[in-house]
C-alpha positions in Angstrom: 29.9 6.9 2.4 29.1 5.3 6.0 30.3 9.2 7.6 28.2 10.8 5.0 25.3 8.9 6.8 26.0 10.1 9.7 25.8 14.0 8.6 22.3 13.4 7.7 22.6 11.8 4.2 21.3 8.5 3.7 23.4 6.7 1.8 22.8 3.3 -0.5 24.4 -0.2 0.7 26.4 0.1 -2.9 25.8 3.1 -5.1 23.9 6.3 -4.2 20.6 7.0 -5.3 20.5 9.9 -7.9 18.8 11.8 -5.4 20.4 10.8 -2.4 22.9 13.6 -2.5 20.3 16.2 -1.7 18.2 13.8 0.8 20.0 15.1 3.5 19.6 18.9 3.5 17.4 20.2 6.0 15.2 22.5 4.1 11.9 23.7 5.3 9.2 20.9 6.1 7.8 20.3 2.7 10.5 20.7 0.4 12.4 17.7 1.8 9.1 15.8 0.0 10.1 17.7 -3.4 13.3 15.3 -3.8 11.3 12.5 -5.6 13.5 11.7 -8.4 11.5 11.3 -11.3 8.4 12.8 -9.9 6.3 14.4 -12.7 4.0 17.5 -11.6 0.3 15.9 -11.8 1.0 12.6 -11.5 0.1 10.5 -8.4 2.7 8.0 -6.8 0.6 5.8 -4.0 2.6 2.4 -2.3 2.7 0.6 1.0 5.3 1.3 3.5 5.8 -1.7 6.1 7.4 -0.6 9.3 9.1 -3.7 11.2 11.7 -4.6 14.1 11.5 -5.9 17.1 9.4 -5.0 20.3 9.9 -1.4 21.8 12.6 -0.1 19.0 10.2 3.0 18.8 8.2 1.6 15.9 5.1 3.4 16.9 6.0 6.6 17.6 7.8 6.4 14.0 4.7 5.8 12.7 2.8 8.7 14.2 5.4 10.9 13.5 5.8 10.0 9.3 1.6 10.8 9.4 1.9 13.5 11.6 -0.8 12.6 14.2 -1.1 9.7 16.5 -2.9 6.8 14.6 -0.8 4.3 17.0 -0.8 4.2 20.9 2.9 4.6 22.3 4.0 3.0 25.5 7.6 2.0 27.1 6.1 -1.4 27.3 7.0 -3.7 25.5 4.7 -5.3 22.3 2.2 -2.6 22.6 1.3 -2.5 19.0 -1.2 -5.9 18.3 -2.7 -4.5 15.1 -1.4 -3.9 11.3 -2.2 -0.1 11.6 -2.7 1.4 8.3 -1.6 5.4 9.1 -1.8 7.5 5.5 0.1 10.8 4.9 -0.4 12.3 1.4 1.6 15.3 -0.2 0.0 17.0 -2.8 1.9 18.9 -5.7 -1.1 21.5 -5.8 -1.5 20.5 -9.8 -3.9 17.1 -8.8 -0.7 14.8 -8.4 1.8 14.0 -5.1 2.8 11.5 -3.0 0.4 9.0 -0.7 2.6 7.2 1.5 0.5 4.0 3.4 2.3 2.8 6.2 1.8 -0.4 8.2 2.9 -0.6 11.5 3.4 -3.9 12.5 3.8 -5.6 16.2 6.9 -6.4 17.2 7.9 -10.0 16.1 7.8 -12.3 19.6 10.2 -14.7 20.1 10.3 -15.7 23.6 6.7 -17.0 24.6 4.8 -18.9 22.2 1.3 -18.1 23.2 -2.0 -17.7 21.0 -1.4 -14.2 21.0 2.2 -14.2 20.1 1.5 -16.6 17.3 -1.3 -13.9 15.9 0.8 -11.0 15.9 3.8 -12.8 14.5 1.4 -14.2 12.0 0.8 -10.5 11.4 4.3 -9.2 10.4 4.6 -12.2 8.2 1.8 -11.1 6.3 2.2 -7.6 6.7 6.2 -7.9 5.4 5.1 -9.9 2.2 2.9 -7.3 0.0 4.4 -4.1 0.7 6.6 -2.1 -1.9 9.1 -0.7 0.8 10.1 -2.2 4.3 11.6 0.3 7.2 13.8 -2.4 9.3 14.3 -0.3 12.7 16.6 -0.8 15.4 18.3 1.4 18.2 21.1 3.2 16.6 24.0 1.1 17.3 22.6 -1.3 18.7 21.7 -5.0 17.0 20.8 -8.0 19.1 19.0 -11.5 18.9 15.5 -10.6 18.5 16.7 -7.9 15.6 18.4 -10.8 13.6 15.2 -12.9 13.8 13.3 -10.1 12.5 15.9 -9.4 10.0 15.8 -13.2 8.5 11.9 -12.5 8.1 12.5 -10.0 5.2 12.3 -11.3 1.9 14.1 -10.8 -1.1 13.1 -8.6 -4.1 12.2 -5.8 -1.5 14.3 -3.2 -1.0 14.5 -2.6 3.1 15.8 0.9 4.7 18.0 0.5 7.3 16.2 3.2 9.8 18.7 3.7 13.0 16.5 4.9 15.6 17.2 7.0 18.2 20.1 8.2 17.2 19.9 11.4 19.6 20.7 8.5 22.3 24.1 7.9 20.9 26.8 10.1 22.5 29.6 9.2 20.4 28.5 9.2 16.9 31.9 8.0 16.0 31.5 4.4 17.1 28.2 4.1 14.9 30.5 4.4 11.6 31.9 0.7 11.8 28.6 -0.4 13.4 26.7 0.9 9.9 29.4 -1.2 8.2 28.6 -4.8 9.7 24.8 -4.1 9.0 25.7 -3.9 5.7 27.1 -7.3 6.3 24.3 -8.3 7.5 21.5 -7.5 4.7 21.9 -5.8 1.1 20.2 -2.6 3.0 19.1 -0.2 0.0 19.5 3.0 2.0 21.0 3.7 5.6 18.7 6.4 7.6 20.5 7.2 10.7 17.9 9.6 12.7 15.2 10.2 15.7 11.3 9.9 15.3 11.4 13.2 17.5 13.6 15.5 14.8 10.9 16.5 12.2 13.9 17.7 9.7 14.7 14.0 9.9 11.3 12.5 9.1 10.3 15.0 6.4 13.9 14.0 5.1 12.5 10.4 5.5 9.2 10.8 3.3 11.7 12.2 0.5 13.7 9.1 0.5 10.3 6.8 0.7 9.0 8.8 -2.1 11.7 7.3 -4.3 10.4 3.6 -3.9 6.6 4.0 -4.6 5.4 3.5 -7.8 3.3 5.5 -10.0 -0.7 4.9 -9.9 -3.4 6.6 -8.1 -4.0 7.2 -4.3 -5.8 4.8 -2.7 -7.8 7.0 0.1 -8.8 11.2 0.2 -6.6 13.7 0.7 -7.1 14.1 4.2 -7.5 10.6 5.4 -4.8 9.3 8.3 -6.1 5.9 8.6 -8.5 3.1 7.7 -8.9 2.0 11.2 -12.6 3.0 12.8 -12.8 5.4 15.5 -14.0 2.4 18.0 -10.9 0.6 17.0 -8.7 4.0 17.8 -10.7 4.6 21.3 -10.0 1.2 22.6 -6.4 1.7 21.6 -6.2 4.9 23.3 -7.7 3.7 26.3 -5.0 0.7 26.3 -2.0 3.2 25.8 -2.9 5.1 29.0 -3.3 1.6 30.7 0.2 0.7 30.2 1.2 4.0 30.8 -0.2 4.3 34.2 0.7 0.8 35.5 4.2 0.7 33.7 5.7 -2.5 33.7 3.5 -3.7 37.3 1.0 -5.2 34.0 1.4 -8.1 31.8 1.3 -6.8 28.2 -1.6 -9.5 27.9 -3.9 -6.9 29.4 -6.2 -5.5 26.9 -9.7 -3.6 26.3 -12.8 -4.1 24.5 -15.0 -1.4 23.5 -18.6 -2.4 24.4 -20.4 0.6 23.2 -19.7 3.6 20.5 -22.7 5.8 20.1 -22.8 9.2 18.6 -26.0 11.2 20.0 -27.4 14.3 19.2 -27.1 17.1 21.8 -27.9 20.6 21.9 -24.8 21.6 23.3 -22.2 20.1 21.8 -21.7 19.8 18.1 -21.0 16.0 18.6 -21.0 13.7 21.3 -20.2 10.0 21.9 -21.0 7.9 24.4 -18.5 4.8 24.9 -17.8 1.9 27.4 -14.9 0.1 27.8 -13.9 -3.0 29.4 -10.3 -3.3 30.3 -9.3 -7.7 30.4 -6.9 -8.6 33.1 -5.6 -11.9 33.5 -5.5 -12.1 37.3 -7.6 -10.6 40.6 -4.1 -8.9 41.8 -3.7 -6.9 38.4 -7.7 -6.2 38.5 -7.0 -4.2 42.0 -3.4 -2.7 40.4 -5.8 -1.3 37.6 -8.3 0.0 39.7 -6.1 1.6 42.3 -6.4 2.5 45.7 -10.0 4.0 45.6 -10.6 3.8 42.0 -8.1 6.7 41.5 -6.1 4.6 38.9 -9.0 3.5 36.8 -10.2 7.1 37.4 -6.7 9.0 36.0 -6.6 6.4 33.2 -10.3 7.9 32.0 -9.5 11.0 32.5 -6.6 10.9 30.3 -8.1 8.5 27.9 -11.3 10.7 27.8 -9.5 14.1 27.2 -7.2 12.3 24.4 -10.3 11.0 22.6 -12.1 14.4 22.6 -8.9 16.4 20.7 -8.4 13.2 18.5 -12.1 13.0 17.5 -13.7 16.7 17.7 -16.5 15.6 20.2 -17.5 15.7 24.1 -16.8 12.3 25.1 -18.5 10.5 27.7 -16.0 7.1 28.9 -17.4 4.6 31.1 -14.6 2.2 32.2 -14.7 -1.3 33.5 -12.0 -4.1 34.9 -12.6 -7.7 33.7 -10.5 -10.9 34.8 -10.7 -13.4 32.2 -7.5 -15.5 33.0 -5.4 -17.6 30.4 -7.4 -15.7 27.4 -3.7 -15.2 25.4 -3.4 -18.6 25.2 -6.8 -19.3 23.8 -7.0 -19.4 20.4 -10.5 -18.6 20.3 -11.0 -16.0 22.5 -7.7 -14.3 21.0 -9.9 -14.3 17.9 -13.1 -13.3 19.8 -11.4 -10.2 20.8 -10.8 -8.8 17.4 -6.9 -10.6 17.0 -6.3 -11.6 13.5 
């Protein structure tokens, strides 16, 4: 069972699913989503997919890849996700039915620093973990540690939890992860093991088959062609943050965040739509206020740039991105201001 896994096929804790046996052939993208046991032509399946584990196990870039377009910002830094982001992908049958699959991607739980902001986002994958109808529990692929067992104690029962092993193009003896698949069964009744990488889109189509299998029958919950219920302004200040961790790298408390002052659409004669926005990026100190800024504005500049260029593919529209650098020190530990600035 456990070296089936490894060839692809996800396998059940205990018994296969029916459809198990074909989850793991890696047909062309699309007909990986046909394996929906069950699945009656016409008839909608809709459900909510909750994707947890600990800070920086690649939970993001999961995400984006299952809706097949960046609804969350990646970074190497750690607890980069604050949000519950909702990111839809729906696969019709061409006869009025398919499969809507709403995924929540949830911060990574903290542990370590009990601050006003930690406490929010924990609060977050609490509630985020209690009202879904299918949980992806991710970790490195061989790999379990500290933090992943406090995740894992979150999960409550009467959910069935996938076992997603991430990163599994990082392993480079695939024979070692056979008896380290065994103790995670040890660990949790896991109602599927999905060895894989975010990157291989065999792998995630084959993913969506398997999640398919879970959701129950009733009607989508949002169009067709929707990929999230987050606003624009929401998505532009979380662009703008990814390329801020991305250019400072780990130089930057993950505290550092930004708050979109302005979001205007405006009529112009050249462009078929333009917005206007203003950021402000929050520091916590003078020192990272001068790192953000760089020597002669050239860091602040390249994060624009980058942020700017990003927001005009994502959104269909010239973008004009006015950047500014904020201290407002010891705002992660006030409860307040973590509220203040749109924490939940």
């Amino acid at each position: 069972m456990l070296a089936a896994a490894l060839h692809g096929n996800a396998q059940s804790a205990h018994e296969p699913a029916p459809a198990a046996q074909d989850a793991g052939h890696h047909e062309a993208p699309g007909a990986a989503l046909n394996l929906e046991s069950g699945a009656t032509p016409g008839r909608q399946r809709c459900g909510l997919i909750a994707i947890v584990g600990k800070p920086n196990v690649g939970k993001s870039t999961l995400l984006n890849a299952l809706v097949g377009q960046k609804v969350s910002i990646t970074s190497r830094k750690a607890q980069t996700t604050r949000h519950r982001i909702t990111g839809i992908r729906t696969v019709a049958d061409g006869q009025g039915g398919g499969t809507q699959f709403v995924f929540v991607d949830t911060p990574g739980f903290q542990t370590r620093h009990a601050t006003a902001l930690n406490k929010s986002l924990n609060k977050t994958v609490l509630g985020a973990i209690g009202e879904v109808d299918l949980i992806l529990f991710v970790v490195e692929a061989g790999n379990f540690t500290l933090a992943d067992a406090k995740v894992l104690s979150l999960l409550q029962p009467g959910i069935p939890v996938l076992l997603v092993a991430n990163k599994l193009d990082l392993v480079h003896r695939r024979a070692e992860i056979a008896p380290w698949l065994r103790s995670m069964q040890e660990r949790h009744p896991f109602a599927e093991f999905v060895p894989m990488s975010a990157k291989n889109k065999a792998e995630i189509e084959r993913l969506l088959g398997i999640c398919a299998r879970y959701l129950p029958e009733q009607p989508w919950w949002y169009g067709e062609d929707e990929l999230t219920d987050r606003s624009e302004k929401f998505l532009a200040g979380e662009i703008v943050r990814e390329k801020l961790f991305r250019f400072t790298g780990d130089e930057l408390p993950y505290t550092s965040t930004v708050l979109i002052d302005k979001f205007d659409e405006e009529q112009s004669r050249q462009h078929a739509r333009m917005l206007r926005i203003a950021a402000t990026i929050v520091v916590e100190r003078e020192s990272h206020k001068a790192m953000v800024i760089g020597e002669k504005g050239e860091r602040l500049k390249r994060i624009g740039t980058e942020a700017r260029q990003e927001l005009e593919k994502l959104m269909g529209a010239k973008v004009f991105l006015e950047l500014w650098v904020k201290v407002r020190s010891g705002w992660a530990d006030d409860e307040a201001r973590v509220r203040a600035f749109g924490y939940e």
